[in-house]
Every structure is written in C-alpha cells, then in structure tokens.
N, C-alpha and C positions, 0 to 999 in steps of 0.2 A: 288227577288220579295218579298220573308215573310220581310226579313228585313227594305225593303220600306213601306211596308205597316206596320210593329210594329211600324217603327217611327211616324208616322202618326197618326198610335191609340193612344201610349203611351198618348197623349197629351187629349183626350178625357177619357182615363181613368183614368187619375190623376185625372183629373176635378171633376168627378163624386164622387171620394175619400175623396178629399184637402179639398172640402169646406165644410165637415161636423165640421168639430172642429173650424169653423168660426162663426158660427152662431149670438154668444151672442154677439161676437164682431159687427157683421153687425147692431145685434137691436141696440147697442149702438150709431153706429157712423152713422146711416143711421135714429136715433130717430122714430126708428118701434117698435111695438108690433113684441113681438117672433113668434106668431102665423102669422103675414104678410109675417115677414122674413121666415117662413118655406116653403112659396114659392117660394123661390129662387132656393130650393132643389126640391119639389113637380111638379112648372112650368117647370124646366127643363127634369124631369120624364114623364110627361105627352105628352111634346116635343116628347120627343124620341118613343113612343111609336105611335104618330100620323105619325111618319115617317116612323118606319118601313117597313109597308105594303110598302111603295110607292119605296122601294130600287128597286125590281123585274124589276115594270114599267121603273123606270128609268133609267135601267140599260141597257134595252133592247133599248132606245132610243136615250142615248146620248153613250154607249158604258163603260168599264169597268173603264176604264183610265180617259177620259172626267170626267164621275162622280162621282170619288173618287176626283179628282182636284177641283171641284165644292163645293164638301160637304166639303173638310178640309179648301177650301178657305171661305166659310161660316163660319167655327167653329174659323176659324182666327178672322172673321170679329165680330164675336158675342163677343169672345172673349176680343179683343179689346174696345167693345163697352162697354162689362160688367167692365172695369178697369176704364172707364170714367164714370159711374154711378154717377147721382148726387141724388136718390131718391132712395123709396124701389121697386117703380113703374119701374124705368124706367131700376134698376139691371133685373127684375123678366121678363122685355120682353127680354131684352137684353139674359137671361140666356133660353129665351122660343127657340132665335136663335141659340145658341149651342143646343138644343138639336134637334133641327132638322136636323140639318147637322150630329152632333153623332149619331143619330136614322138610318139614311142612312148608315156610313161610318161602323160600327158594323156588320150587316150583310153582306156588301158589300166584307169585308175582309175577311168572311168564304166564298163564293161566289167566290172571284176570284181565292184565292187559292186551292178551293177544284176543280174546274174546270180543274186550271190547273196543278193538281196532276192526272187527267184522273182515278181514281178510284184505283190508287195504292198507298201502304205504307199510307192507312190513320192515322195510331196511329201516327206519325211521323210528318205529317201534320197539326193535331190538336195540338198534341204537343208543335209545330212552336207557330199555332194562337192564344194561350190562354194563351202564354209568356208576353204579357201588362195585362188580365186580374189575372194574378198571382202576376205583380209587384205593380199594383193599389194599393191592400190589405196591401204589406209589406212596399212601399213607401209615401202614399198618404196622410194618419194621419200624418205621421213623417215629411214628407215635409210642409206641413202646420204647425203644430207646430214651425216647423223653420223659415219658414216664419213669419207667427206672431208675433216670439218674437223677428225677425230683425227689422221686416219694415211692412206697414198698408197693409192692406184688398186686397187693390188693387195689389196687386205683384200675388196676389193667381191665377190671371188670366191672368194676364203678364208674366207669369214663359211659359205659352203654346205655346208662340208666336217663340222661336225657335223649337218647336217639328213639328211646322206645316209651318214655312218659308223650313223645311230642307223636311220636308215631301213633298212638294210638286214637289221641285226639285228632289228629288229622283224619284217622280212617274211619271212624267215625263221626266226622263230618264231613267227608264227602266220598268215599266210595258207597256206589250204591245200594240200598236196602233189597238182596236177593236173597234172600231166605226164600224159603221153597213153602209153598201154600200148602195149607193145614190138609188139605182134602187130597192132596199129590203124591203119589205112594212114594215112599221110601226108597232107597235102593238101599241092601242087604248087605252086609260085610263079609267076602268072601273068608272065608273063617279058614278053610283049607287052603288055598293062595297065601294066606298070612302067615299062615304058619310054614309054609314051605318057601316063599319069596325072601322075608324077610332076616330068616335067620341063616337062610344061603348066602345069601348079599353077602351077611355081614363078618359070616368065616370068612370068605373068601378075601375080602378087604385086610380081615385078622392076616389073613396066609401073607399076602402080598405084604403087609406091613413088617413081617419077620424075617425079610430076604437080608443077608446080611453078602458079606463078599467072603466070605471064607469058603462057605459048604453051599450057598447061590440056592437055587430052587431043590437041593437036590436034599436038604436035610428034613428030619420028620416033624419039625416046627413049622416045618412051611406045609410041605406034601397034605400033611394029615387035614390042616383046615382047608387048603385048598381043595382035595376034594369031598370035605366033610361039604363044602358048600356048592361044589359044582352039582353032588348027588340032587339035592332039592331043588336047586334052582332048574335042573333041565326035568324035577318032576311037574313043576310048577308051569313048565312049558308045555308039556303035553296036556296039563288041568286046562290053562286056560285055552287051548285050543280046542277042546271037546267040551267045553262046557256050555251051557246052550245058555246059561245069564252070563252075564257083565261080570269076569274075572277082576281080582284087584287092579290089574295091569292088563291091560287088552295086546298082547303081544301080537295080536292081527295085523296092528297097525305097521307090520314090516312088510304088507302086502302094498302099500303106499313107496312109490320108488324116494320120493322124496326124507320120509322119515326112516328108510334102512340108508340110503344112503348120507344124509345129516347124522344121522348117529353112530355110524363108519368115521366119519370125518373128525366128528367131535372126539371121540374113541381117542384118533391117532393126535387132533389137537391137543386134546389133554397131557399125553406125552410129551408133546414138545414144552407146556404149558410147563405142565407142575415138575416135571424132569427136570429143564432146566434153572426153575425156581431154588429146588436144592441144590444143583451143580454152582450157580453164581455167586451166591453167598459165598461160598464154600471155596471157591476161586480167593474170590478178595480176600478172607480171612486167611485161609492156611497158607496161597502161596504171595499174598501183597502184604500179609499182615495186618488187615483194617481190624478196628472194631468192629461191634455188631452194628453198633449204630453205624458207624463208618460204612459198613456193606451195606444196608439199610440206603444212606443219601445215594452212596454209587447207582445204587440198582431204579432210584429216581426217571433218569430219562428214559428207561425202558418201560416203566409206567404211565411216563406224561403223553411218551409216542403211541400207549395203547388205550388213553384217553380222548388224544388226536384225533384215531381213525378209527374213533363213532361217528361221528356226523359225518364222513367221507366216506364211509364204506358204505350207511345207512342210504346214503344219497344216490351213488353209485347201481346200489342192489337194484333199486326200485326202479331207475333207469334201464340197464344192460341184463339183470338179473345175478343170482346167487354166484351162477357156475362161473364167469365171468370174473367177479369179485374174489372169491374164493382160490380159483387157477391161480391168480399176480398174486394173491395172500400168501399161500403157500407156498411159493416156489421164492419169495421175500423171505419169509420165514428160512427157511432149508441155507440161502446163500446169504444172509446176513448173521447166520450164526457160523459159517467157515472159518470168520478171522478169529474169533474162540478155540478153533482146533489148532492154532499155529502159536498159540499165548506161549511166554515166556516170562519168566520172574520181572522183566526190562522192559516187556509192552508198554506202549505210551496209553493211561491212560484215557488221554484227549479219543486216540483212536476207538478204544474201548467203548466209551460212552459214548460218541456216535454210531458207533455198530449197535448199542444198546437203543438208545432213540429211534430207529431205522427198524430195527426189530421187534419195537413196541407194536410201529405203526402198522407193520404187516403181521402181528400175532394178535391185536384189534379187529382187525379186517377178515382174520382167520377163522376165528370164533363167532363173528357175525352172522358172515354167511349162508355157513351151515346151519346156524341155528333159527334164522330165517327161514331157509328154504324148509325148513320139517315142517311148517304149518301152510305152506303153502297148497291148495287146494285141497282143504279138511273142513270138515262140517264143526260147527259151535261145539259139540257134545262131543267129539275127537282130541280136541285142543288140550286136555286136562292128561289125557294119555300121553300125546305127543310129548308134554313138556316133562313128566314122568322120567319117557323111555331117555330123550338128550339128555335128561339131566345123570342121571345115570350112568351112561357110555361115558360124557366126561370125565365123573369121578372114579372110574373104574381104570379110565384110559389114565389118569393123573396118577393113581395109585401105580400101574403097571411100570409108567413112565418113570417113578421113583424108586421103584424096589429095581426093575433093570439097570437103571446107569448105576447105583449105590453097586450092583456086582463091579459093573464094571473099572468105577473109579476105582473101588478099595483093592479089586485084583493088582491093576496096572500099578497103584499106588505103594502096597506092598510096605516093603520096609524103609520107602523115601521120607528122610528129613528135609535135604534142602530146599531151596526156592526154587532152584531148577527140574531137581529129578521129579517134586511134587506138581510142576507144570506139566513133564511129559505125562502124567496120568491121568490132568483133565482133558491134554490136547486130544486122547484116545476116547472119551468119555462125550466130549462136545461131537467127534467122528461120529458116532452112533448117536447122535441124538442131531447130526445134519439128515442122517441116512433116513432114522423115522418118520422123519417130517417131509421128506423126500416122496417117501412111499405114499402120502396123500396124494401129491400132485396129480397122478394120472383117475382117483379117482374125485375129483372134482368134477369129471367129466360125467358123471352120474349125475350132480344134482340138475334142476329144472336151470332149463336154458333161458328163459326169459319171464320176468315179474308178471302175476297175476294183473290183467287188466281192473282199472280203477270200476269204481260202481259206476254207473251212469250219474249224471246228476237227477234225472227224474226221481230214480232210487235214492237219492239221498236225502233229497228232500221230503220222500215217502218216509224214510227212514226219521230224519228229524221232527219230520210229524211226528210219526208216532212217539217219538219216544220223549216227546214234548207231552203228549197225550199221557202217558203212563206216568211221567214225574209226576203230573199234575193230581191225576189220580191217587 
C-alpha cells in the first residue's frame, strides 16, 4: 500500500521541485515577464492549498481508492495539458489543475496510511510517507537541470506521465475497495466553510508570496490580501466551532495537545524547511557562482542526509517517542545551520557539504516527529482532520519562512555586487533562520512523551481475522 501510493506522489513532488530552475527559460520561450511567469509556481501553490480542506469531504464520499484515482488522474490530465501550453495564460491554468489534484492527493496519502496502520508503529509509518517528500529535494533541481539541458520546457511535465499511468494501476490493484455503502448516509459539503476556508487560505499565501525587501509586509500588496484572508479564515473559525455537523475542517482537533502542538512544530519546521530551501540555492549561485544545476548537485547531501533519517528517526520515535526525537532534531537543525551564518566567498566547500548532510539528517528527523505525534491517540474518523490541519501549518509556516528571510537577505544585501559584501547578507539571513528554528526547541516539550503502546497480540490477531473475513467477503 505505501509503495502505491509513493509512486503516485513521487510525481507530484517532483513537480513542485523541477520547475523552479525553469523559470527564465519559460519567460523566455513563453515571451512573459518573469513576474507573470512566477505564476506558474504561485497559481499552482495557491491550487493546492484551495484543495486541501476539501481531501476530508471527499474522501468520505467517493471513498479512499475512488479518490486517490480521481485526483492522480486529474494531475495526469493537468499534467498533460501543461506540456501543451501555447501561452503563459494557458501554462498557469493548466498548472492551477495539478495543483488541485496534488492539494487532494498530499493529505490523502497521510490519511490512508495512518488509518490503515490502526495507531501502531507510527515513526515507521511516517517514515514510509515522507520518502517522496525527502526525494523531491535531492532529485528535483537535478532532474530538471537535466532536463533542460537535453530537451525544452515541456519534457519537465511529460517526465510525470509514467509516475501517475503506473500509479494508478497500482491503486487500483491494491488499495482497498472503501467506497462507502449505498445505504450509509452521505456526509454534506459544508458549503459555508468552503467558501470562507478556502479563499482565505489562499490570499493569505497570495500576501506572503508578494513580500519583496524593499517595502517588507508594510506595502498594500501585501497588507491588503493578507488581511483580505485572515478576515474569513478567523470566520471560518468561529463557523466551525458552533456548528453542531462536521465543518470542512474540524478545528476542534486543537483540543488534542498533541495535534496543536505538531502543528506549532511543523509551523516553525516549515520555516526552517522552505526558508532555507531559497536561501541555499541563492548562496551557491550569487555568491559561489554555480549554475542552477550546479546548486541543484551542491544541495544533494542535504537531501540524501534527509532520506537518511527516515528509518532512524521512524525507529527511534516508536522506541523513546516523538518529544525525544524531535528535542535532538531541532536543536541539530538550529546548530548545524551556524556555520552558514559565518559563509565567506572562500568557505571550503568540503565544509559546506558536511554541514549540509548533517542538516539533512536532523531536518528528517524534524519533520518526522511532529508529524507523527499529531495522530497519536486519535480515533479512525479524526485522522483525515489531523492530516488536513499539519499539512497546512507546514505550508503556511514554509510560505512565512520565505517571504521573511527574502526581507531580510534583500535588506542586508542592498546594493552589494561582490562575493564578499553579497556573503555578509546571507551570513545575516542564515542568523535568523538559526534563531526560528531555535524557537522550536523548547516547544518540543509539548509533544507526547512516549509512543502509543503496541496492540496486544490477541487484538491483532482479532484484527487479522477480521479483516481476513471482510477481504473475503
């Protein structure tokens, strides 16, 4: 079952990686302003984020199976459609289709496998699901680069067309047939939630995506969506808490220590995440001079060290538990990104790239953690929430992550050309992005102190019966 569904992912998390090192190409050959083409990456973000909410409902309707098939066959379709692009218009809808199908199929894969793990061996589990979002990082730059220097633009999107013809036949032959019985009521689509969740969301991502370093949060490109979308989204807060049915988002579930505190975590992971995702590139090229692809291989062992520490962190959790795990992750994370704040045009490499491998392994183990521990003691019918709400707080914490340091590099940075004075304005920018990852550590002390006891074996073997019985059936 994880292996059906990574295939499946894999292809939407490339996506989301590949096409950053395309960009100038597309203004080029697509005759856009870079700032139109930035939509191609922004409309597809904004996508995903209007979908999320809607995994839950539709998961409950069309069943697990049905709508994993639906949403990759969509990401096919979008897919496809983005390779045939004749405009910068018609890429940026075409890419607005992948992300609503990825926006679904993301949470749906923590969703079906946390369910059918029944609350055992989580570290193990996440482990499993975060195996595409560890190879995105170390393949995605690099595969693009290849791309591009074989063959044009359009391959970047025709590469996903075997991840999701195989992905589908695979989910289709063996994730299990739960479609919901003819005779079993529906559950409703909050219609009011939808309309207030979603389009909050997705200013507010708008706002944070227009932070530039000149005018920072303070200009009315920013302000305006930012609170166009905080207004709804905190009405959308008070809906679902007085509503007496199942809102699109159960925001209740922050009554659970474990999922306010994993989604705090994840929040501030995201930052460290996706903040220093654009700072590093951005290193290598402006002040080491690499190419794309060049920053791409660099940025390598900080994704093989965050491929590393799945099975060790996975291992770890289920032993000692999340808080445990999580404490040494972050406070690795915070001091192996120091020697970043002291960079000089003259840094040795060699050094570089072990602080980068070393950082993989504790930004791995960071992400684990916490996203373990949010389903730890949740009932079956909780789990589709939970995975909603983390997923979420990441992307929101990744967005804040990148529009913050971009102030801060492009302040400090200013009017420097050389290789020198352009190092003193990441050493400033990695400073603040030691500090946020900092700011985790003490609340790691929230999450659950020790792993959910295993099922007995009686129960599991009750378990295996049954479900021996129901296949059968």
């Amino acid at each position: 079952m994880a292996i059906t569904l990574i295939v499946g992912a894999l292809g939407v998390v490339f996506d989301t990686t590949i096409i950053s090192v395309a960009l100038n190409g597309l203004a080029r050959d697509l005759d856009a302003p870079l700032s139109t083409i930035q939509w191609v990456s922004t409309g597809y973000m904004l996508a995903v984020f209007i979908a999320i909410p809607l995994a839950g409902w539709a998961q409950s309707r069309l069943g697990g199976r049905r709508l994993w098939i639906v949403a990759l066959s969509g990401f096919l379709a979008g897919s496809v459609l983005s390779a045939l692009a004749w405009t910068a218009s018609s890429l940026i809808a075409f890419r607005i289709v992948q992300g609503l199908a990825g926006g679904i199929m993301m949470p749906l894969m923590y969703t079906l496998l946390m369910q059918a793990a029944k609350g055992r061996n989580i570290g193990k589990v996440i482990a499993i699901i975060t195996v595409p979002t560890a190879l995105g990082p170390i393949l995605g730059p690099v595969l693009g680069g290849l791309i591009l220097s074989l063959a044009n633009w359009r391959w970047l999107f025709l590469i996903n067309i075997p991840f999701c013809l195989v992905g589908i036949w695979l989910a289709w032959r063996n994730l299990p047939d739960d479609r919901p019985a003819p005779d079993q009521p529906r559950a409703r689509l909050d219609a009011v939630g939808l309309l207030l969740l979603c389009p909050g969301s997705a200013a507010l991502l708008y706002g944070l995506s227009q932070v530039d370093g000149d005018t920072g949060f303070a200009s009315a490109q920013v302000l305006i969506p930012l609170l166009a979308g905080l207004a709804p989204i905190g009405g959308f807060t008070f809906w679902a808490l007085t509503r007496a049915t199942a809102p699109l988002v159960d925001v209740r579930m922050f009554r659970h220590r474990s999922v306010a505190s994993s989604s705090t975590l994840l929040f501030l992971g995201g930052i460290s995440l996706f903040g220093s995702m654009m700072l590093l590139p951005l290193y290598f090229q402006q002040v080491r001079g690499a190419t794309p692809l060049g920053a791409g291989l660099l940025l390598i062992p900080q994704g093989v060290g965050a491929l590393v520490a799945r099975g060790l962190a996975g291992t770890y959790m289920d032993r000692v538990g999340p808080r445990a795990v999580a404490l040494v992750a972050f406070a690795f994370v915070a001091s192996s990104t120091v020697p970043f704040a002291f960079v000089t045009a003259d840094t040795s490499e060699i050094l570089l790239l072990v602080a980068l491998f070393i950082r993989g392994i504790a930004l791995g183990a960071a992400m684990i953690a916490p996203m373990g521990a949010a389903f730890v003691g949740l009932e079956h019918e909780d789990i589709p929430d939970a995975s909603m709400i983390t997923r979420v707080a990441q992307q929101i914490g990744g967005a804040v992550g990148v529009a913050v340091l971009i102030v801060i590099l492009q302040r400090n940075i200013g009017d420097a050309h050389t290789p020198d004075a352009l190092a003193s304005g990441f050493d400033h920018a990695f400073w603040w992005s030691v500090a946020l990852t900092a700011a985790a550590v003490p609340l790691c002390l929230l999450l659950p102190s020790l792993p959910e006891p295993t099922a007995p074996a009686d129960n599991r073997a009750q378990e295996t019966s049954e479900n021996t019985g129901s296949t059968t059936q």
